[in-house]
Kinemage of the C-alpha trace (Angstrom):
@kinemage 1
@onewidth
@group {chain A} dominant
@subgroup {mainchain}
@vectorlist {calphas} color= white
{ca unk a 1} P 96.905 126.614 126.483
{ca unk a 2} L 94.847 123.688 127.538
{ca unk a 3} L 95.663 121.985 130.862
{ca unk a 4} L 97.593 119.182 129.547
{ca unk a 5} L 96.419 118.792 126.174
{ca unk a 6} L 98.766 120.389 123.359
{ca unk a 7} L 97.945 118.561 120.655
{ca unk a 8} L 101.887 117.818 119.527
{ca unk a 9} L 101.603 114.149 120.740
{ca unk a 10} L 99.619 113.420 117.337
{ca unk a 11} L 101.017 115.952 115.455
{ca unk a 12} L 104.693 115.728 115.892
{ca unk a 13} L 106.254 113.334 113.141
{ca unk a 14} L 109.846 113.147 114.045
{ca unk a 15} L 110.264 111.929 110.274
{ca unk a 16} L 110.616 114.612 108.625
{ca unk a 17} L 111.860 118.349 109.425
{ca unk a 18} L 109.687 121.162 110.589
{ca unk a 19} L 108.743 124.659 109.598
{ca unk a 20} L 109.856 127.254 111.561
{ca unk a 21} L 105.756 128.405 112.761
{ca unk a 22} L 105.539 124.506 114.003
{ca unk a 23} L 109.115 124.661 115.828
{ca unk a 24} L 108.090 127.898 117.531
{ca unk a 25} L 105.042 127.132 118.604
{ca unk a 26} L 106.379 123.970 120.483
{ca unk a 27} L 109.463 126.120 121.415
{ca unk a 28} L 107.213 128.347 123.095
{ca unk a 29} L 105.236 125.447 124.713
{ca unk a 30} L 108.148 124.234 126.580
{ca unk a 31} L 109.452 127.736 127.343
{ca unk a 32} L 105.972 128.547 128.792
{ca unk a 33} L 106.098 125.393 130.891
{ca unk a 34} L 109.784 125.608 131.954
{ca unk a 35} L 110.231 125.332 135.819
{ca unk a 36} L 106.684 126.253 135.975
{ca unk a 37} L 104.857 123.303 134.918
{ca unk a 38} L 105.465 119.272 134.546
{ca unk a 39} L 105.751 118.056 131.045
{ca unk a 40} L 106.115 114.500 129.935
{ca unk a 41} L 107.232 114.019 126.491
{ca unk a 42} L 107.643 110.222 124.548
{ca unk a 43} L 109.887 109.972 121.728
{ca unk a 44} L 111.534 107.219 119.794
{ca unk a 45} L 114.710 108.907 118.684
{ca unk a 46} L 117.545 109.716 121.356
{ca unk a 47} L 118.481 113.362 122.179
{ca unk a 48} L 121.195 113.383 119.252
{ca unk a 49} L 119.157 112.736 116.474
{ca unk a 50} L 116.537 115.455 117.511
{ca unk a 51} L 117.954 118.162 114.677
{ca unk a 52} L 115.798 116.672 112.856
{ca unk a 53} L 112.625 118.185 114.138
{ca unk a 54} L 113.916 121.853 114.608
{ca unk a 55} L 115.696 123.604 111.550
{ca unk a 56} L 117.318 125.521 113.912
{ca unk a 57} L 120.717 124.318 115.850
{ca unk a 58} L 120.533 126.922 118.503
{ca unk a 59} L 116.950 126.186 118.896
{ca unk a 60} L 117.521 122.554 119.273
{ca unk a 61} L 120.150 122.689 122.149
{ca unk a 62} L 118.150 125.738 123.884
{ca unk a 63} L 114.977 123.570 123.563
{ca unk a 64} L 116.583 120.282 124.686
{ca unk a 65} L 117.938 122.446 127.415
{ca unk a 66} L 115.295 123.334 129.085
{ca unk a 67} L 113.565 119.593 128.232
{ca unk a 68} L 116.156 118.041 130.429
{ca unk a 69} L 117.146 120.721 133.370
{ca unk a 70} L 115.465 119.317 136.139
{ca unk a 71} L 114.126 116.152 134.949
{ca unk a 72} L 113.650 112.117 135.237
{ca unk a 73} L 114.584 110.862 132.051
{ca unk a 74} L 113.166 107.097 131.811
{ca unk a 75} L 114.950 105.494 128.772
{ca unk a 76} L 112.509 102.056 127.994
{ca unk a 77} L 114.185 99.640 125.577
{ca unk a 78} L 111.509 97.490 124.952
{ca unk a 79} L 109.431 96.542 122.284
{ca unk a 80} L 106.760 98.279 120.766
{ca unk a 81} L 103.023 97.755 121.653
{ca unk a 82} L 101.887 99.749 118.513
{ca unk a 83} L 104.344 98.436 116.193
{ca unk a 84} L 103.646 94.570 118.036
{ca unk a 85} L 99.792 95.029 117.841
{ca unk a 86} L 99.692 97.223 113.830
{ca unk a 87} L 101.643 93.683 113.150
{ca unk a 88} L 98.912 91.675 114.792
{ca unk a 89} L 96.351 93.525 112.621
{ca unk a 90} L 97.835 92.901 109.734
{ca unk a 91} L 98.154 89.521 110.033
{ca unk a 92} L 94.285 88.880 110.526
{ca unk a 93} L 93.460 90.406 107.735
């Protein structure tokens, strides 16, 4: 593993449910970083709806788990700058 760089920031698309090879890899991500390593992980969905990216229930609550056992969660209700600037774009062209 990379220092830092997993690649799931790009390719995790909370829209739509995962197979069980991508949930395992990023379930074994977080348990190889567990209490050994800092992770900081961005989402737009809130801890309930996240059964939507592993099939798995038990998978879900062991992975969320071990997410939030020791951490600062920062919840940011604000606007988006991608969604405020994609708008932007669009309206120039």
């Amino acid at each position: 593993m990379s220092d830092g760089q997993s690649g799931w920031g790009a390719a995790c698309d909370a829209s739509r449910k995962k197979d069980n090879a991508e949930t395992s890899v990023l379930f074994e991500l977080i348990g190889e970083c567990y209490e050994r390593r800092s992770m900081l992980i961005t989402g737009n969905q809130s801890f309930g709806k996240r059964g939507k990216i592993f099939p798995d229930q038990a998978m879900t609550v062991a992975a969320i788990n071990r997410l939030v056992h020791h951490a600062s969660i920062l919840e940011m209700n604000v606007p988006s700058y991608r969604r405020r600037a994609a708008l932007e774009r669009t309206r120039v062209l």
